[in-house]
Legacy VTK file of the C-alpha trace (Angstrom):
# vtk DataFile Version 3.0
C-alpha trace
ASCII
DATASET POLYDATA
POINTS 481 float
93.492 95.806 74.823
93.960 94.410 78.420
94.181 97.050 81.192
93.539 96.170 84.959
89.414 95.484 85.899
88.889 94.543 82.267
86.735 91.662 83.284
84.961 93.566 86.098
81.610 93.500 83.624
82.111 90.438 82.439
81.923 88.580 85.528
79.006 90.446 86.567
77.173 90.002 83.450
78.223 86.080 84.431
77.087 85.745 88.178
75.295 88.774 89.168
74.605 87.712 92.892
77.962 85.865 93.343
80.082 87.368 96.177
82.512 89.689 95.144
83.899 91.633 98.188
83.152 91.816 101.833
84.164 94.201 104.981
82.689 93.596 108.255
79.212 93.956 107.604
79.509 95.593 103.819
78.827 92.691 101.036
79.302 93.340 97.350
77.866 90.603 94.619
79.101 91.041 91.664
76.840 93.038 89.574
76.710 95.454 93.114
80.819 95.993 92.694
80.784 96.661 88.935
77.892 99.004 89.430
79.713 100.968 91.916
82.628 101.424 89.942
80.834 102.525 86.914
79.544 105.807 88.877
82.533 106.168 89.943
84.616 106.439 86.585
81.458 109.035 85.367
82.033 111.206 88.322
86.218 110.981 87.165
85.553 111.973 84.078
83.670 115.142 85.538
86.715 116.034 87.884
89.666 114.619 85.755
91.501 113.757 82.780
92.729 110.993 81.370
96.237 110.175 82.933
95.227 112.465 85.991
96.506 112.316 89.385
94.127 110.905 91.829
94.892 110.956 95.378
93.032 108.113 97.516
92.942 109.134 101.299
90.275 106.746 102.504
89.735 105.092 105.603
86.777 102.856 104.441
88.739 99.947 102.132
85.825 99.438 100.053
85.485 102.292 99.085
89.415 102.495 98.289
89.117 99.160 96.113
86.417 101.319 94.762
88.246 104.503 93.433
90.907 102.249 92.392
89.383 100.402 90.464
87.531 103.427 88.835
90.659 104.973 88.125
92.342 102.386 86.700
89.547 101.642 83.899
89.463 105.209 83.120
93.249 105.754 82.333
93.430 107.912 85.868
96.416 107.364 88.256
95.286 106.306 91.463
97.704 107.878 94.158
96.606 105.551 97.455
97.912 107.725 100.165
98.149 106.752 104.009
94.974 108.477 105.863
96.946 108.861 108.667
99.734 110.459 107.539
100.835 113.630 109.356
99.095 117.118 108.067
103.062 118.343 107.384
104.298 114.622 105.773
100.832 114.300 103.243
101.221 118.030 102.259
104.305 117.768 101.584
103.786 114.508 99.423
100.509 116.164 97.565
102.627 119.423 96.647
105.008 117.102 95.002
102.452 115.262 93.319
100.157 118.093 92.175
96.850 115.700 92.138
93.940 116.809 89.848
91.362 115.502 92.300
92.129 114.180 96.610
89.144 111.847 97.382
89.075 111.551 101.125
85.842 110.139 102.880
84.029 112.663 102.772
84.346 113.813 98.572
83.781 109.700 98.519
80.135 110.329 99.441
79.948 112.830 97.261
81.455 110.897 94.096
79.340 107.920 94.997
76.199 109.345 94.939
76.981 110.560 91.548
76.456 114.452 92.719
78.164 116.055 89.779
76.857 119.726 89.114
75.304 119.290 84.910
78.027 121.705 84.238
80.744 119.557 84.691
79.635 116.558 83.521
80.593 115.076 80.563
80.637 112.087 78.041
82.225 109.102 79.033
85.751 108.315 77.966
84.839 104.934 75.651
88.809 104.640 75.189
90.952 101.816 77.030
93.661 102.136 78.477
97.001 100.356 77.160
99.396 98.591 78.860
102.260 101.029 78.550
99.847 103.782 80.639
100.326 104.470 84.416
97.498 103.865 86.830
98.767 103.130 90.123
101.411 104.910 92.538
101.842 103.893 95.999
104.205 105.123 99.124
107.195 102.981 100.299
110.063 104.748 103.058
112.530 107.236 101.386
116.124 107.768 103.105
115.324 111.942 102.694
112.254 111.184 105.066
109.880 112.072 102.229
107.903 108.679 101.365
109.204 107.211 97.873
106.139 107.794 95.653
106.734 104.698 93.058
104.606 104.502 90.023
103.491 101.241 87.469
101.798 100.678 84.547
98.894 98.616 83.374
101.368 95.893 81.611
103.604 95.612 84.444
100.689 94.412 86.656
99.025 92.136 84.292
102.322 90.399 84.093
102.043 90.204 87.921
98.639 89.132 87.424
99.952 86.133 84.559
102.484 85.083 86.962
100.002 84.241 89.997
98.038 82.523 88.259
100.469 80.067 86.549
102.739 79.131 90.193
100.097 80.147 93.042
97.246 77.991 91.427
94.255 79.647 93.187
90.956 78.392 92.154
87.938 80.365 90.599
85.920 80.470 93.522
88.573 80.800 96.302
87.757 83.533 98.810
91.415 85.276 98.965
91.180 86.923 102.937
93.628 90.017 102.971
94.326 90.965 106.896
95.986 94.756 106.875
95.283 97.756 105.438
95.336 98.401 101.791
97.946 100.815 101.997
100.767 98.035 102.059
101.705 97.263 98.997
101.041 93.118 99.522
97.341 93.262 100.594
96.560 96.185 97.847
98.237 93.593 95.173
96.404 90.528 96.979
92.876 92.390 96.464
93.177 93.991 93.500
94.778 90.606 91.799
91.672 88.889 92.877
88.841 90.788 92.046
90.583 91.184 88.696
90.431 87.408 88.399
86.910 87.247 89.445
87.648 85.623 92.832
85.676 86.607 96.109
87.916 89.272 98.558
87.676 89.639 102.467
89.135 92.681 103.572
90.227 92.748 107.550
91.825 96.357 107.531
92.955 95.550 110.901
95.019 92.713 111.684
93.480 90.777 114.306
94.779 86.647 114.784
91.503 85.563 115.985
89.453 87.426 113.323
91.788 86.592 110.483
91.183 82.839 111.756
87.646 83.090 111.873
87.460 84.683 107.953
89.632 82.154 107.073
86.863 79.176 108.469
84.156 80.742 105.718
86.267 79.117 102.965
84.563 79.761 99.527
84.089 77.232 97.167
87.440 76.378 96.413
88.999 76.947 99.565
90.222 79.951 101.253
93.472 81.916 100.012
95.880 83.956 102.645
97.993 86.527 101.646
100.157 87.531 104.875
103.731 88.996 105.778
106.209 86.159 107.875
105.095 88.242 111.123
101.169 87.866 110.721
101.842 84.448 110.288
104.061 83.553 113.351
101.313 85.515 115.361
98.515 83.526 113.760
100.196 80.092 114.489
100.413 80.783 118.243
97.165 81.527 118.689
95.504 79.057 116.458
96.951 76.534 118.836
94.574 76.919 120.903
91.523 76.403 118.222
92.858 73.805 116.319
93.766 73.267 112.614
92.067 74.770 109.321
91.828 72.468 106.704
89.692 75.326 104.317
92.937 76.957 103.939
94.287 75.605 99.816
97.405 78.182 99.795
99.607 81.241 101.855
101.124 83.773 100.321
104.055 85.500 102.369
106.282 88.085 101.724
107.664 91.303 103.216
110.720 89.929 105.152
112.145 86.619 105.516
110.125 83.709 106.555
111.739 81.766 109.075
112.047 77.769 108.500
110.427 76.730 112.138
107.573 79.520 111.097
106.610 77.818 107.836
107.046 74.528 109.932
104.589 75.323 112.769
102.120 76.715 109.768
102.017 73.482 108.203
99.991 72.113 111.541
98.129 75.187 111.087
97.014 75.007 107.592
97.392 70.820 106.901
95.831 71.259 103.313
97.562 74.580 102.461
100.476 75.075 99.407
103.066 77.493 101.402
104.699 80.184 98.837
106.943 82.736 100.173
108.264 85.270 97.663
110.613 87.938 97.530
110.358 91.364 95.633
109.726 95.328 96.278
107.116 97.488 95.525
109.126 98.291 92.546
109.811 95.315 91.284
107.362 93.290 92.097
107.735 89.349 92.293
111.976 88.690 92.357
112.284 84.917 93.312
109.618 82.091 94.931
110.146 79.854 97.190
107.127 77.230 96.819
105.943 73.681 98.732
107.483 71.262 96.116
110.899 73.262 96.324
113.877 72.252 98.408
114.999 75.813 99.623
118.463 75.964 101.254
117.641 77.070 104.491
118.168 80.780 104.291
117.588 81.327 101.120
114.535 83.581 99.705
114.278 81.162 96.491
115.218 81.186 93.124
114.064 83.675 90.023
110.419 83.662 89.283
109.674 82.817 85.562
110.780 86.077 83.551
113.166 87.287 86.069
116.576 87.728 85.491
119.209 87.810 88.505
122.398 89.348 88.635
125.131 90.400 91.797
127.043 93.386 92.083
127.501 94.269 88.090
124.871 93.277 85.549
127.298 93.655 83.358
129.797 91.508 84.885
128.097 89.793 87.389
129.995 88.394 91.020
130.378 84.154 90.678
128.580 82.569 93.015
128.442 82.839 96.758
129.659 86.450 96.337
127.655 89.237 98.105
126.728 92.284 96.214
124.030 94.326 95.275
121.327 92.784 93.883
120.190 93.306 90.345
116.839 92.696 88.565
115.465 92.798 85.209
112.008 91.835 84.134
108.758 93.050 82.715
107.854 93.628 86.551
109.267 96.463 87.042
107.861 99.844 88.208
108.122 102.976 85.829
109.906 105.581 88.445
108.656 108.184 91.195
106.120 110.903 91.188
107.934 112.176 94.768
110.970 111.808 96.901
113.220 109.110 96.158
116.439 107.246 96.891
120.219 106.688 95.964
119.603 102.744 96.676
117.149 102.970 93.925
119.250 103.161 90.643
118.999 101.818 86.934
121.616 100.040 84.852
120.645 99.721 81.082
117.241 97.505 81.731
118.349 96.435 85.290
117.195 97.769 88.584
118.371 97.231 92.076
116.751 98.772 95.118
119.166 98.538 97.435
119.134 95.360 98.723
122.502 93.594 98.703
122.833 89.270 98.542
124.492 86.504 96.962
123.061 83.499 94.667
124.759 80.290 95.023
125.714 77.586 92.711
122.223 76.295 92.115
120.627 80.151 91.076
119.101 80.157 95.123
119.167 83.834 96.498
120.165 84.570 100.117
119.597 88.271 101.571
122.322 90.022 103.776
120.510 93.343 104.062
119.973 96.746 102.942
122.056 99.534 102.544
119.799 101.906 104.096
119.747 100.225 106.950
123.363 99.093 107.559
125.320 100.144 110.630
128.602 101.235 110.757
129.899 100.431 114.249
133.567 100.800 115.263
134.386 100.918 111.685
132.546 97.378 110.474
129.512 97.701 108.451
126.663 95.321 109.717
123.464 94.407 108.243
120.747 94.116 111.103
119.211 91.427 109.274
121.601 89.091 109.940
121.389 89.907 113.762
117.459 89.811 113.470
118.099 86.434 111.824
120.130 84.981 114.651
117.839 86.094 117.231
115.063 84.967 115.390
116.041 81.083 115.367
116.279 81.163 119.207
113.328 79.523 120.229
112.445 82.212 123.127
112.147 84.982 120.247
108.860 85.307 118.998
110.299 89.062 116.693
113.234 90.895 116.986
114.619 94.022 115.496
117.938 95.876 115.500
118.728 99.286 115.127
122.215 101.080 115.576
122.403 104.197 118.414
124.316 106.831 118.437
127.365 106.228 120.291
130.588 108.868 120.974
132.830 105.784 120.685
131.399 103.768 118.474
130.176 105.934 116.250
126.886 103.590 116.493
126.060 100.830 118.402
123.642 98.013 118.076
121.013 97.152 120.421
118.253 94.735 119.865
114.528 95.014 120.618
112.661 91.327 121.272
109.680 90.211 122.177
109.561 86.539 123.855
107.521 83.566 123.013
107.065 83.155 127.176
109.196 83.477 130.182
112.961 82.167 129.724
115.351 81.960 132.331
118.048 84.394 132.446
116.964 85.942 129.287
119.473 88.124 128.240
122.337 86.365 128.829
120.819 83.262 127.196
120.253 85.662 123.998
123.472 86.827 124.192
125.201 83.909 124.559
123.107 82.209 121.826
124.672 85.613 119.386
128.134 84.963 120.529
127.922 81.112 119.666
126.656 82.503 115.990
128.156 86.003 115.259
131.734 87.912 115.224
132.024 90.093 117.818
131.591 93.100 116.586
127.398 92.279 115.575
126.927 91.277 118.909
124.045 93.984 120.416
125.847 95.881 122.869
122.288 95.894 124.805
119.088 94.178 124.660
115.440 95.418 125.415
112.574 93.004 126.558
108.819 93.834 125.218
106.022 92.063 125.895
104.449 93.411 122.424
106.855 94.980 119.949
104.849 97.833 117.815
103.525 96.674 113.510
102.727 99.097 110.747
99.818 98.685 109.241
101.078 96.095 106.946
101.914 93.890 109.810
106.086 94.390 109.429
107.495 95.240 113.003
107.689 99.073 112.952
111.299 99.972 113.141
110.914 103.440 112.737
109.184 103.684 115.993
110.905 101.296 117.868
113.777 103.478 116.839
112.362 106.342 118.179
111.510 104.938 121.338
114.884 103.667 122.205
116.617 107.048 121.009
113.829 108.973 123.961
114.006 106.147 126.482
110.918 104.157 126.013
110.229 101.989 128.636
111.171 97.896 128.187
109.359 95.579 129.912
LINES 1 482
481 0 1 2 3 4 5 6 7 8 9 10 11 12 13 14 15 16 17 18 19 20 21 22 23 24 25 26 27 28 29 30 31 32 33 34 35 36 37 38 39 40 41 42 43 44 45 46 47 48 49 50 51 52 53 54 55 56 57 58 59 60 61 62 63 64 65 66 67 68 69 70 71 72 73 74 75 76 77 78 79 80 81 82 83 84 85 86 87 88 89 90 91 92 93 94 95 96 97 98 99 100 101 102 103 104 105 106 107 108 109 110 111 112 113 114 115 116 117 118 119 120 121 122 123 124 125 126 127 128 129 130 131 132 133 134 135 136 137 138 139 140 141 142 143 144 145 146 147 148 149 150 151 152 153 154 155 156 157 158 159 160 161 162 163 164 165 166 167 168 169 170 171 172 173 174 175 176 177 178 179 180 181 182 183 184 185 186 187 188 189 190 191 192 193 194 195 196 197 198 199 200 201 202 203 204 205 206 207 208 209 210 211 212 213 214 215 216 217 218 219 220 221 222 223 224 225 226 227 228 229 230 231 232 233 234 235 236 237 238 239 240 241 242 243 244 245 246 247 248 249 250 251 252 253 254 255 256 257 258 259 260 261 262 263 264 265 266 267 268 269 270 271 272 273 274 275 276 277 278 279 280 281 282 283 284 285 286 287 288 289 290 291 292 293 294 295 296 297 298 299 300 301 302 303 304 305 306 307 308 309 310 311 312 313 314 315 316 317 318 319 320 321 322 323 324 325 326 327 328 329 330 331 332 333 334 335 336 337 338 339 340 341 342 343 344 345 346 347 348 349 350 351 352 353 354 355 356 357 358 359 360 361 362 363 364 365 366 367 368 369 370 371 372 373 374 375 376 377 378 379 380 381 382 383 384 385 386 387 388 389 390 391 392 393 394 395 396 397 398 399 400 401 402 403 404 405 406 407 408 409 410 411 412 413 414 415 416 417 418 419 420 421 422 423 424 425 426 427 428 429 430 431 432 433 434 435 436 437 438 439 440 441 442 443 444 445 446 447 448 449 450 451 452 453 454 455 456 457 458 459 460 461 462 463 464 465 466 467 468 469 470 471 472 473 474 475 476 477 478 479 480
């Protein structure tokens, strides 16, 4: 019976002292990471049951890839929670999720060193888990302003897990370098995907261009692996033009917004030797389409279905003909098995399809192009607009390094767009070039009434610009530059 970290003792029992997993100064061989995990799951079984609720509020990502890992061989649900959360926000969340056990940093050390009162302890599970159980639940934004607490199983994973390995290629011995924090979705997936392949992990839990580049230099045997979000990447490319290419690098992996044609461009000088994938899905759905480096992507598009994925706009059931936008429908073995807390009307099931939200159209070839979300549409003066497609215009100007727009409250309007950008370097007459470059491109009603010069726009921990904030500042008059 598969489950995720089946292999975890194998590939000790295989290469003891081979590097498994690395932070800063922490290394892990092997046998060291399976060891660690195996305490672990015995101190579990002394706090939890089987299919319990376990809430990860770590700091240390180790010691996260740790617990996870120990939950998920032990049929546990491992609840990774943001650390920095707000006291009000996380107990909120954990009332909704009722968790048998909350390992934060300090109950780590405890649970590490195996200090489990001989009253509590008991005999080890020897039962796998099956594919059909849950073991993982992570946090994505809910519309209520209670996080979205989405939660999959075993089998949907391991079909992840089947699906990397057949389009991405990545070699044995390929040290995969994750640059964010665990707690977004992509470098959780990234990490956990590899060490349950057997495949050396670099965690850098906070993104930093020049130390990402530097990982990426101590390529393992096969090369290094990069698993990024489009904005990471931009940032990378400008300042690894100042250290030269990195020919170590065999493959990217982007996702979490769209990835700009000149980005992937520059990359290529970046990364000569390096297979570009971009790919499109949610944390509930996991992989949707792939664009890879032998594909001839329309520019625009996100790419076509990945193997097993089935496609449909506006009505599964009667789906819109092509280059009609709708919202868009999925159905696969992918998909996540519902929330433990908060949740959203986007979110919604049809039969066996799912859509989350996002609307688009496919054209006559099966090639899927995003127009935007419905959670984050504006209605202004009575026409709905998707900010993406501003962001999107803004973002091929050649000045604009990231841009992000939001809709304001406005007593005429009812909302109004304005635009937040941060410059590749000094432009003449900046605004009006912008704006002039929108009007060439754009009806005149998505035009941003205003725009707002940063040197540095603010990134979640996964490396997205952080809307929410940037919202938030506009809305209380933070400064522009």
């Amino acid at each position: 019976m598969a489950f995720v970290g089946d292999r975890l003792d194998r590939f000790a029992n295989e290469a003891p002292d081979r590097a498994a997993l690395s932070c800063g100064p922490i290394r892990l061989s092997r046998q060291d990471l399976a060891r660690a995990v195996a305490v672990l799951e015995g101190a579990l079984g002394s706090h939890t049951r089987r299919s319990g609720r376990v809430v990860l509020r770590l700091t240390d990502p180790v010691a996260l890839l740790l617990c996870f890992f120990a939950c998920a061989r032990t049929g546990r649900i491992a609840v990774v929670m943001d650390p920095d959360w707000p006291a009000t926000l996380a107990g909120a969340a954990l009332g909704e999720i009722e968790p048998e056990l909350v390992v934060d940093d300090a109950r780590f050390e405890e649970l590490a060193a195996g200090n489990v009162p001989s009253s509590n302890r008991q005999a080890p599970d020897t039962v796998p888990p099956e594919e059909n159980d849950l073991f993982y639940a992570g946090f994505t934004s809910g519309s209520s302003g209670m996080p979205k607490g989405y939660v999959r199983s075993h089998g949907s994973w391991l079909e992840s897990f089947k699906l990397s390995s057949a389009l991405f290629g990545i070699a044995p011995e390929s040290r995969v370098v994750i640059p964010g924090q665990l707690t977004h979705s992509l470098h959780l997936y990234g990490a956990v995907c590899a060490l349950a392949g057997g495949q050396e992990v670099a965690l850098l839990p906070r993104f930093d261009p020049r130390s990402v580049l530097a990982a990426l230099r101590v390529a393992g045997g096969d090369g290094a692996v990069l698993y990024a979000t489009p904005t990471q990447l931009h940032l990378l490319a400008e300042v690894s033009g100042r250290s030269g290419p990195l020919g170590a690098v065999r493959q990217v992996l982007a996702s979490g917004a769209k990835w700009h044609d000149a980005d992937r461009e520059a990359l290529k000088t970046v990364f000569p030797e390096a297979r570009l994938f971009e790919f499109y899905g949610a944390s509930e759905t996991s992989f949707i389409t792939i664009a890879g480096p032998d594909d001839t992507i329309p520019a625009g598009s996100v790419g076509r279905a990945a193997p097993g994925v089935s496609i449909a706009i506006g009505d599964p059931r009667n789906p819109a003909s092509a280059g009609r936008s709708g919202p868009v429908w999925v159905k696969s073995g992918l998909l996540f098995s519902g929330y433990l807390c908060g949740g959203s009307q986007d979110t919604r099931w049809r039969d066996s399809w799912l859509t989350v939200g996002d609307h688009g159209f496919l054209d006559k070839d099966g090639f899927l192009f995003l127009t935007g979300r419905e959670n984050r549409m504006v209605v202004t003066s009575g026409l709905n607009v998707y900010p993406e497609e501003v962001e999107a215009v803004l973002s091929a100007h050649p000045a604009v390094a990231l841009a992000v727009v939001v809709g304001l409250p406005d007593p005429v309007r009812g909302e109004r767009l304005e635009a937040v950008v941060q410059l590749t370097g000094p432009v003449d007459e900046t605004a009006d070039a912008l704006l002039h470059h929108c009007r060439e491109r754009l009806a005149s009603g998505k035009i941003p009434r205003r725009l707002h010069l940063r040197d540095h726009l603010p990134l979640t921990s996964g490396g997205k610009p952080d809307i929410q904030r940037i919202l938030t500042e506009l809305k209380t008059g933070g400064a522009d530059r």
